[in-house]
DRENKOLMAR-861471 format. One record per residue: residue number from 1; residue in three letters; x, y, z of N, C-alpha, C in turn. Coordinates in Angstrom, 3 decimals. Last residue first. Example, Ala and Ser with C-alpha at 12.3 -4.5 7.8 and 13.67 -1.06 7.14 Angstrom:
<atoms>
{2, "ser", {12.850, -2.250, 7.080}, {13.670, -1.060, 7.140}, {12.900, 0.030, 7.870}}
{1, "ala", {13.190, -5.690, 7.800}, {12.300, -4.500, 7.800}, {13.200, -3.300, 7.800}}
</atoms>
This chain:
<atoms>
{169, "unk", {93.980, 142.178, 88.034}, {93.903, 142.508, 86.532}, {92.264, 143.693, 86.757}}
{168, "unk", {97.286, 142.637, 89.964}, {95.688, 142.724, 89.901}, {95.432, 143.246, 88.104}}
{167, "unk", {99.579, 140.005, 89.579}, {99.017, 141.601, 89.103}, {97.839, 141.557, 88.800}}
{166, "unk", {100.830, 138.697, 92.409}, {99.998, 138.080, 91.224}, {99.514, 139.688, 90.993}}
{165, "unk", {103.798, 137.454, 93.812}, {102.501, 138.501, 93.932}, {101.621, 138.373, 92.624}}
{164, "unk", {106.158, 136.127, 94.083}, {104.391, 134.899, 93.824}, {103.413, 135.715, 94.038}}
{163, "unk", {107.874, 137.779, 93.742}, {108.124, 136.818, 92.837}, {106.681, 136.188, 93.019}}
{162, "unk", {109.071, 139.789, 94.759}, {107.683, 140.081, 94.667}, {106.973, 138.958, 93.471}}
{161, "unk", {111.075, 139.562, 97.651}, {110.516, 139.505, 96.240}, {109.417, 139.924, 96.124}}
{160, "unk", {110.836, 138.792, 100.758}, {111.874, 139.823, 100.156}, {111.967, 140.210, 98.742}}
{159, "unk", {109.913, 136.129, 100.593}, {109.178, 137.025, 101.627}, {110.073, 138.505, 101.095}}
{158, "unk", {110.741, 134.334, 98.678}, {109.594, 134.703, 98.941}, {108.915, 135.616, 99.610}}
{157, "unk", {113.504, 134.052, 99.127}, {112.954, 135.168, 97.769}, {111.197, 135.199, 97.907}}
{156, "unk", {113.595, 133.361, 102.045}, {113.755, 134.660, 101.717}, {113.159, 135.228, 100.486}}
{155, "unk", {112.327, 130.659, 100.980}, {111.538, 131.456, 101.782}, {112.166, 133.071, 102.244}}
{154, "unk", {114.998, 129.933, 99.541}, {113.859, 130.114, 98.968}, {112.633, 130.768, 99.538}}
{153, "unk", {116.956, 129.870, 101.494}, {116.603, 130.826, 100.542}, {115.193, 131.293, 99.566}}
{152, "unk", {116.172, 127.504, 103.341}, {116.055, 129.265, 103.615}, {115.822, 130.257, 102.564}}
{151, "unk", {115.935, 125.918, 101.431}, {114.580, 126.598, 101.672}, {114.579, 127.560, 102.862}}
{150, "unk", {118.566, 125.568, 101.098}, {118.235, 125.736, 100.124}, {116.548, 126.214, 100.474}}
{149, "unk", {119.768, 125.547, 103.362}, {120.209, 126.315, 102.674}, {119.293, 126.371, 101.393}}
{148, "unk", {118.530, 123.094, 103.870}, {118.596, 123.660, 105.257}, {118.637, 125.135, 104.169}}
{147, "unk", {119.662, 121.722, 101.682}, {117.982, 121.633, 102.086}, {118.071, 122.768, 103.151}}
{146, "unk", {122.402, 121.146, 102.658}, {122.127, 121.780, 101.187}, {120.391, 122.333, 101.271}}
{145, "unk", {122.494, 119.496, 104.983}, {123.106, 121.309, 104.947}, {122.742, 122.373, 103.694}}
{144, "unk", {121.385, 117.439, 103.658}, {120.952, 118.236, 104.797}, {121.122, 119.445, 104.969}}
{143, "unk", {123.257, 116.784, 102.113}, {122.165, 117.017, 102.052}, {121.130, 117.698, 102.286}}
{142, "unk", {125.670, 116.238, 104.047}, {125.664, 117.399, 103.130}, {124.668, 117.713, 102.635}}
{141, "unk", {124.517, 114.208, 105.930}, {125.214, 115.799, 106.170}, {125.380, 116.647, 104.683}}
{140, "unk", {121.990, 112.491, 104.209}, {123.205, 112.457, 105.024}, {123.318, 113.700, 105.047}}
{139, "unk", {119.444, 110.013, 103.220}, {120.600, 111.252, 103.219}, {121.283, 111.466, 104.206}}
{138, "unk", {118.543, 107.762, 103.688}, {118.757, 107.938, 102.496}, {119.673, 108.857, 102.551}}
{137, "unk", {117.097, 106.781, 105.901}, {117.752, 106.755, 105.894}, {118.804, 106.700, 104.726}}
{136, "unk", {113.888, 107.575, 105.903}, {114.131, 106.723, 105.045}, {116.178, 106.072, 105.363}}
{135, "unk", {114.309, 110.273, 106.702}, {113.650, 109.327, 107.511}, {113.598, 107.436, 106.771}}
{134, "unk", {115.427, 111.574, 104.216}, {116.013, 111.323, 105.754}, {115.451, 110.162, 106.034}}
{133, "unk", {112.900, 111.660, 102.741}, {114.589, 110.536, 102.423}, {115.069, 110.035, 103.521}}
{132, "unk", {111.384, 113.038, 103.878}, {110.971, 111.825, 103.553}, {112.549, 110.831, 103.685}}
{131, "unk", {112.406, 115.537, 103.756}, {112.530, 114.613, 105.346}, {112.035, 113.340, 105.096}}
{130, "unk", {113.120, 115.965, 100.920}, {113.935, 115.587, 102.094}, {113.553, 115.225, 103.590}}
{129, "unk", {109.887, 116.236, 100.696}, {111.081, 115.207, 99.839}, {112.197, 114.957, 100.784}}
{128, "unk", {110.013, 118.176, 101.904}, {109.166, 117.240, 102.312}, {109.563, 115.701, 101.788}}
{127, "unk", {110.650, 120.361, 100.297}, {111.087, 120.043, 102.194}, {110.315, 118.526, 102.864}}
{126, "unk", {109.129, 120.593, 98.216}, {111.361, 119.776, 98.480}, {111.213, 119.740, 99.915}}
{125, "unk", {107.219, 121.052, 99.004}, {107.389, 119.749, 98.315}, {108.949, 119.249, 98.155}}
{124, "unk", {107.574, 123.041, 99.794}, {106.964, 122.297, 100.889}, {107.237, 121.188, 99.864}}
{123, "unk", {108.329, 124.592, 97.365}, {109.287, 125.447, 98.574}, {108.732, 123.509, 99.611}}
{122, "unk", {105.782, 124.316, 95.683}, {106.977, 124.082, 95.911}, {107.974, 123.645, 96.835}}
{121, "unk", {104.193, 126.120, 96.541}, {103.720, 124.474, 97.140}, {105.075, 123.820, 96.298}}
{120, "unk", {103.677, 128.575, 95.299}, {104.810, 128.424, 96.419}, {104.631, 126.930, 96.974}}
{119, "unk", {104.780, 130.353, 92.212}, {103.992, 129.144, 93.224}, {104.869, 128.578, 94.288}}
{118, "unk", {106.952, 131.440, 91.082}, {106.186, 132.385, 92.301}, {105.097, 131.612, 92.651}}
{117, "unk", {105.599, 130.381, 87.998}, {107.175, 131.125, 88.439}, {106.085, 131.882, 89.706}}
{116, "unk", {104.354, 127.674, 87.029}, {104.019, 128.892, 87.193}, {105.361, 129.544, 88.215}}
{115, "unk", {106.772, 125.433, 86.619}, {105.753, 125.787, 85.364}, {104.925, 127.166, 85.548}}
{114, "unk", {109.942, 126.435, 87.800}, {108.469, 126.104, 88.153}, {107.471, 126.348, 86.791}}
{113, "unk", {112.276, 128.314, 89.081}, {111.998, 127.101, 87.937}, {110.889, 126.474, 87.759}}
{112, "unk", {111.736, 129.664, 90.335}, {112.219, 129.861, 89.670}, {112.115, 129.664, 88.073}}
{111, "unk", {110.992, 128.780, 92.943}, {109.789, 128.225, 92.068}, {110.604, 128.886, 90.675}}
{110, "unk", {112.576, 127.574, 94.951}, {111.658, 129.285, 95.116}, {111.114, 129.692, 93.664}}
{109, "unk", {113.402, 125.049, 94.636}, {113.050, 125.319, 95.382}, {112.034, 126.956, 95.602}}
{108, "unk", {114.868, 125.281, 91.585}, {113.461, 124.687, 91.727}, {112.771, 125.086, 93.770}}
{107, "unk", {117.182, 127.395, 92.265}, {115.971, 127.934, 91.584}, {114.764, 126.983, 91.845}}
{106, "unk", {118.245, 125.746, 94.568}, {117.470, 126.433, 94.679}, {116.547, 127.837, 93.952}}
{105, "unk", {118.696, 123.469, 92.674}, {118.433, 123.752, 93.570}, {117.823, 124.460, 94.462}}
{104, "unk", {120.952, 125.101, 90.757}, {119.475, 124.390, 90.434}, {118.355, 124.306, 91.145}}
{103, "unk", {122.605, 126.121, 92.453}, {121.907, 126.835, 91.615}, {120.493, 126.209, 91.365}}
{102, "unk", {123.526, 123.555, 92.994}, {123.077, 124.185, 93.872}, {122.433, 124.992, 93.424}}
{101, "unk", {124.511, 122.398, 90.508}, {123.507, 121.321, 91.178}, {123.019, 122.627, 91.694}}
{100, "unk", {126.767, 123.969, 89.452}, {125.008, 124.371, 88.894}, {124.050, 123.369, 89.395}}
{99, "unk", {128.415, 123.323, 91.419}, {127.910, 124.619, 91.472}, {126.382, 124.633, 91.095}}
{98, "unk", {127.816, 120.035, 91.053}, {128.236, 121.126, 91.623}, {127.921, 122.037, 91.845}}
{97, "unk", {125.818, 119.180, 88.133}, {126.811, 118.804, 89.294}, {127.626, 119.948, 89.807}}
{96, "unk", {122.765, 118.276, 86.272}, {123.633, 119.355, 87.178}, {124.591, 118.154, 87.660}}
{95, "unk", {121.009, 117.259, 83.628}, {121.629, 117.149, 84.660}, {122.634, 118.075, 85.150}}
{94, "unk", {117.769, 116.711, 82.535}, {119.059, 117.657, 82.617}, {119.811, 117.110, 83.970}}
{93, "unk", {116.604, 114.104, 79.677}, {117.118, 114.803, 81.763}, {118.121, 115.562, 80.975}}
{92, "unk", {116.580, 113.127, 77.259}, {116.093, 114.385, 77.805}, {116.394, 114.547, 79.349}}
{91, "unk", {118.114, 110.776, 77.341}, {118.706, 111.768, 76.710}, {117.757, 113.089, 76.301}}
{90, "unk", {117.412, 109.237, 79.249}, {118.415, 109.516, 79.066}, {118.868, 111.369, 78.797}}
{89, "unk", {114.557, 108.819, 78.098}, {114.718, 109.676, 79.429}, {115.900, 110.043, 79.768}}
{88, "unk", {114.880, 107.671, 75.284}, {114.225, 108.914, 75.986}, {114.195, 109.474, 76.878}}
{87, "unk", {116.057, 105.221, 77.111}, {117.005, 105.776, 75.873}, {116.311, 107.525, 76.047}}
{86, "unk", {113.903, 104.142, 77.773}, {114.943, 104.481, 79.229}, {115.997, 105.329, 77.961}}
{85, "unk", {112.445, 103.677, 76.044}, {112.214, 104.628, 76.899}, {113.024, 104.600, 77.575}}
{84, "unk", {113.648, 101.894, 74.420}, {113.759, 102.687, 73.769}, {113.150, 104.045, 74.524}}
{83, "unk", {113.190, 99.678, 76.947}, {115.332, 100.462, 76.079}, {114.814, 101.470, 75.082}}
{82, "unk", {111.391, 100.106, 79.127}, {112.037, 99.309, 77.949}, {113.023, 100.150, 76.992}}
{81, "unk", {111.410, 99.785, 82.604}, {110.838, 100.899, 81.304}, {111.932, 100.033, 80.242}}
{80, "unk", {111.354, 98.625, 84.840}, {110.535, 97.978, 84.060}, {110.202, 99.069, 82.786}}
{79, "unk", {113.181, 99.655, 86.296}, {113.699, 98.701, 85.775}, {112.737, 97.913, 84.603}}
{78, "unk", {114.289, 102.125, 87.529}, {112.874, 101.960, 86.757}, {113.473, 100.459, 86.023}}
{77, "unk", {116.717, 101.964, 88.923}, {115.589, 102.805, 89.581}, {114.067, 102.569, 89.101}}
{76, "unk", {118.175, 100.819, 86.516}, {118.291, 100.294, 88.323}, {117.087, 100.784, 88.745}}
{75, "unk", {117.777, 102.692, 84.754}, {118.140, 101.357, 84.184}, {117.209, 100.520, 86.032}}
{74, "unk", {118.957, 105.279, 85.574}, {117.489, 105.157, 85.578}, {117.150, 103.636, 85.793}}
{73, "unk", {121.467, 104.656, 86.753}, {120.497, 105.391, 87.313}, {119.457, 104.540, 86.777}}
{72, "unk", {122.326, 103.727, 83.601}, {122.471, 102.931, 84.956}, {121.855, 103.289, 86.508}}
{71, "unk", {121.970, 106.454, 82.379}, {121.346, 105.203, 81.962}, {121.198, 104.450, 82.868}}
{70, "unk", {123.758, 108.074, 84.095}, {122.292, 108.438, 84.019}, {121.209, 107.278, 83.479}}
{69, "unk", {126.228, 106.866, 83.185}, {126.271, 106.805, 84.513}, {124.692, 106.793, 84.512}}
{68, "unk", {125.900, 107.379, 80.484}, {126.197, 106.219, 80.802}, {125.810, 106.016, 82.296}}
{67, "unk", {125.662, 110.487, 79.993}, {124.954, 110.511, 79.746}, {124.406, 108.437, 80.287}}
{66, "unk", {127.498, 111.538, 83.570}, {127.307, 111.238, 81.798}, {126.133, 110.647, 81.709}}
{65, "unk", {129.181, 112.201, 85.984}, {127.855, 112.438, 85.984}, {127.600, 112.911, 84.316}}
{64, "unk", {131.962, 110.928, 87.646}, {131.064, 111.784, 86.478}, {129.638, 111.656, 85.573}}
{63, "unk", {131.952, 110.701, 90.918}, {131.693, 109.691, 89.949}, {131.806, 111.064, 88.761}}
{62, "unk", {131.291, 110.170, 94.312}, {132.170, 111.221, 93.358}, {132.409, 110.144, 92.381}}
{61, "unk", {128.180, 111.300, 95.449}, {128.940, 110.502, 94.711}, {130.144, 110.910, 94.130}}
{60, "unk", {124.797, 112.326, 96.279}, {126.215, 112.935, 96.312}, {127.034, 111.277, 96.181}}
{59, "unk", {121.945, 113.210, 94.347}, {122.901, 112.218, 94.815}, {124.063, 112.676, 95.481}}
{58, "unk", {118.457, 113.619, 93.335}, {119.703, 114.017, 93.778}, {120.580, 112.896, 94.756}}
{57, "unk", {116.451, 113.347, 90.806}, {117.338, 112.594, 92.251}, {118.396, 113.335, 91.949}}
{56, "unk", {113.044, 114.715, 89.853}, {114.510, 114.663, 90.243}, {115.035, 114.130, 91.399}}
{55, "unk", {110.271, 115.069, 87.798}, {110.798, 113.823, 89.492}, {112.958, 114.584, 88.795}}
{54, "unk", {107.470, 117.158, 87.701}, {108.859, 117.369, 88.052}, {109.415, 115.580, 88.526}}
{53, "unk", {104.828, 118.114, 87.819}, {105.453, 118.143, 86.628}, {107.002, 118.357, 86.872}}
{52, "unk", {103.987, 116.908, 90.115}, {103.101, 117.130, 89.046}, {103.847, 116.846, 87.660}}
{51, "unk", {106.681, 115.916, 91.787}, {105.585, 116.672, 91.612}, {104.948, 115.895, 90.634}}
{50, "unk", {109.336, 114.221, 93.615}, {108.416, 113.621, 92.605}, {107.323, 114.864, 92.956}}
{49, "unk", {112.320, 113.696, 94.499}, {111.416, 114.544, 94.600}, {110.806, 114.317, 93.371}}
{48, "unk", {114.910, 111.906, 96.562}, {113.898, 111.858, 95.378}, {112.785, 112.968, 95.459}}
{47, "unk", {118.132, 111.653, 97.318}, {116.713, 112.740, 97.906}, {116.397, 112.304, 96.394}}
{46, "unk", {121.130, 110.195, 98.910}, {120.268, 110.365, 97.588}, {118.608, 110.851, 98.337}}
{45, "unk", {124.614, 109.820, 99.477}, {123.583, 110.007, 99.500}, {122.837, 110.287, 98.711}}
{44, "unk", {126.709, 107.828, 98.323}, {127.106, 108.633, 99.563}, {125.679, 108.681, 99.990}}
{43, "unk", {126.417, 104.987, 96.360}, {125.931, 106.566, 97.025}, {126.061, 106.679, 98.198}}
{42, "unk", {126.547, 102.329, 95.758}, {127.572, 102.635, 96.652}, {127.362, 104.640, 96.768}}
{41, "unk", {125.231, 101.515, 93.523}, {125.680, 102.175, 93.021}, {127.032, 102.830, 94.028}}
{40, "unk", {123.805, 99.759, 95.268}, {124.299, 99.470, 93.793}, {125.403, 99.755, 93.709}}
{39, "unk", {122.425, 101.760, 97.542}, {123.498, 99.985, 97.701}, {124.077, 99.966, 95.994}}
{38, "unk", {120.492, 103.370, 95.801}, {122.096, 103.647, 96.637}, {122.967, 102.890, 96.835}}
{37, "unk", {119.134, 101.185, 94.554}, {120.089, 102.492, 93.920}, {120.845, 102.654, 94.464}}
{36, "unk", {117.736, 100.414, 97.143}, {118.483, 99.614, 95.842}, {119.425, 100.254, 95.282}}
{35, "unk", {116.656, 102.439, 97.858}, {117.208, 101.910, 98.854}, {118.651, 101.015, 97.851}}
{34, "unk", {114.793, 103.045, 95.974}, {115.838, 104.264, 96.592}, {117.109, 103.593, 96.684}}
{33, "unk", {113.286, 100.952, 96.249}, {113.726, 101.342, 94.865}, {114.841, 102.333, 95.253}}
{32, "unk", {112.843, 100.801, 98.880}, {112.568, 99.527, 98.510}, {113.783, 100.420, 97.241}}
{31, "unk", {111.062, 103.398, 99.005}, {112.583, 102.885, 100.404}, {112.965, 101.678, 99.577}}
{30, "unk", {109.203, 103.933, 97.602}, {110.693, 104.762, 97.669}, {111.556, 103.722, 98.548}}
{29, "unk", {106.763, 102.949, 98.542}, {107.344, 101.806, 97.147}, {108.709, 102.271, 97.007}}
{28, "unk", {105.319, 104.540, 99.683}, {105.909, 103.729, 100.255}, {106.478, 102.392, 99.521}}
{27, "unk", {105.106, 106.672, 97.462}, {105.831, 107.191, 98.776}, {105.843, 105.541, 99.250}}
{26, "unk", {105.563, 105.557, 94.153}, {104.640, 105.677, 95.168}, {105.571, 106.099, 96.749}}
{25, "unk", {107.562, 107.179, 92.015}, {107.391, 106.361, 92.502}, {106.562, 106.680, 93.442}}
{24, "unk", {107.369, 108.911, 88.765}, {106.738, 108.868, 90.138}, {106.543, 107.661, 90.391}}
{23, "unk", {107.744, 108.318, 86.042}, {108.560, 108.234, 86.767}, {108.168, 108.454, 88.418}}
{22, "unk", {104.967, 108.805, 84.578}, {105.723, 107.435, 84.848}, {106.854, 107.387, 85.541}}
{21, "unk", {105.121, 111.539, 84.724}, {104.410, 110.506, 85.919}, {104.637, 109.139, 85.571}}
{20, "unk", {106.590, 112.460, 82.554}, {107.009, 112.703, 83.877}, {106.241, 111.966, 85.273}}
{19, "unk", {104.850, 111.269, 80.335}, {105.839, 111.345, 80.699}, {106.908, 111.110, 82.011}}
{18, "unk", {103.121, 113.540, 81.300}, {102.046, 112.334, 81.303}, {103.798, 111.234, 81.088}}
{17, "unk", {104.253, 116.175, 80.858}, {103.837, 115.575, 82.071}, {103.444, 114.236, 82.429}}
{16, "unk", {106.472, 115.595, 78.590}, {105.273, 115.619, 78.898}, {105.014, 115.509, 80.138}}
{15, "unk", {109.811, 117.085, 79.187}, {109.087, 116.237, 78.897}, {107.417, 116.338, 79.278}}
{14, "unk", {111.627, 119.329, 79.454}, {111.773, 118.681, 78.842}, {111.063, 117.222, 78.398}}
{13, "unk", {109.922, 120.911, 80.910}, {110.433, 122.031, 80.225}, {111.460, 120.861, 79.230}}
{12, "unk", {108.607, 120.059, 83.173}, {107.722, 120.094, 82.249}, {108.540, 120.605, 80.863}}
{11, "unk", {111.627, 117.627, 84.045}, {110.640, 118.902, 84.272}, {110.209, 119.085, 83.150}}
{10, "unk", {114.090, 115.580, 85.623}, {112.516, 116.097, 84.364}, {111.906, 116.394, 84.857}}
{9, "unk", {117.341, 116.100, 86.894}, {115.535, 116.287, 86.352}, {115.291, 116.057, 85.057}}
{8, "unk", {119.904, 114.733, 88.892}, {119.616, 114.237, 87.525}, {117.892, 114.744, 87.331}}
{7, "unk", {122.311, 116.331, 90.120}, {120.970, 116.577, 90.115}, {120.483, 115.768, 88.977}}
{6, "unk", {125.170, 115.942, 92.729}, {124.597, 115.668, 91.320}, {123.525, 115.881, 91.063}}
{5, "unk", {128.262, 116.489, 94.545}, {126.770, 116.654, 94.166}, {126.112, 116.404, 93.102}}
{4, "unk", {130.851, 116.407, 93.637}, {130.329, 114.907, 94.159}, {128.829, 115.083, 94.217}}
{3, "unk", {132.281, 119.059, 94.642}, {131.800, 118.363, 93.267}, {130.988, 117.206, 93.155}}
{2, "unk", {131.802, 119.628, 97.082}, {130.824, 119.837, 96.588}, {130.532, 119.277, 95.397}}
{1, "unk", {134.043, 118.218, 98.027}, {132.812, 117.447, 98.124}, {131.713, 118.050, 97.251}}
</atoms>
C-alpha cells in the first residue's frame, strides 16, 4: 500500500508565490473540487494543503504517478487554468510516491522544507489540512496513520533539535 501514496507540490522552491496562490482553493469551495477529484479519478484517499508558499495533494491510489496522470489531476481540480498554465504547473510540481512521499512529508511537516527552515506554523497547517479533509470525508486509514506519524515527528524534531532556535545576533 505504501506504494499507492502520492504527493503532487508547489513550493516556493519551484514556483512564484503569486503562482502558488492561484492554486489555493477557498476552505469551503474544497469539498465541492476535492470531492470531484476523488469520484473521477476513483481515489482511495486525498488531503489538500494550501500555505503561503505551498498547495500539495496528497492521494493514495495505485496508479503511476507521471507527468499524464498530474495533468488530469490538475486538468479536474483547476479546471479554469488554460493549457499553457496547466502545461506550467505540470511540469514544475514535484512529485513523490512512496518512500520519498513519506520523507517528504515529514520534511514539509518540521519545516525542513519550509522557505524559513525551523518555522513552526507549519507543523499546525498540515494538522489542520488533515482534519479539514477528514471531516470532509476525504481521507481514510492510511492517511491518518501517515499525519498521526508525521506530526509526531515533526514535534519531536522540534522539541529534541535546535532546528527553530534563532542565533542571538
Amino acid at each position: 500500500m505504501l506504494k499507492d501514496l502520492h504527493i503532487i507540490a508547489f513550493t516556493h522552491r519551484n514556483l512564484d508565490v503569486n503562482k502558488i496562490g492561484l492554486l489555493h482553493i477557498e476552505k469551503e469551495d474544497q469539498l465541492g473540487h476535492l470531492n470531484r477529484l476523488k469520484q473521477t479519478l476513483q481515489l482511495d484517499e486525498l488531503q489538500f494543503l494550501s500555505t503561503c508558499n505551498r498547495v500539495e495533494i496528497t492521494f493514495v491510489k495505485q496508479h503511476k504517478l507521471d507527468a499524464d496522470y498530474i495533468h488530469q489531476i490538475l486538468s479536474l481540480l483547476y479546471p479554469k487554468l488554460v493549457p499553457i498554465q496547466l502545461e506550467e504547473y505540470v511540469h514544475r510540481s514535484e512529485s513523490y510516491s512512496g518512500r520519498d512521499a513519506v520523507k517528504h512529508a515529514l520534511s514539509v511537516a518540521s519545516s525542513i522544507d519550509s522557505m524559513i527552515v525551523g518555522e513552526r506554523e507549519i507543523i499546525t497547517q498540515v494538522r489542520m489540512a488533515f482534519e479539514h479533509c477528514r471531516d470532509l470525508g476525504l481521507t481514510g486509514d492510511f492517511i491518518r496513520l501517515l499525519m498521526k506519524q508525521v506530526i509526531q515527528c515533526a514535534k519531536q524534531v522540534y522539541t529534541e533539535t535546535s532546528i527553530s532556535t534563532k542565533p542571538v545576533s
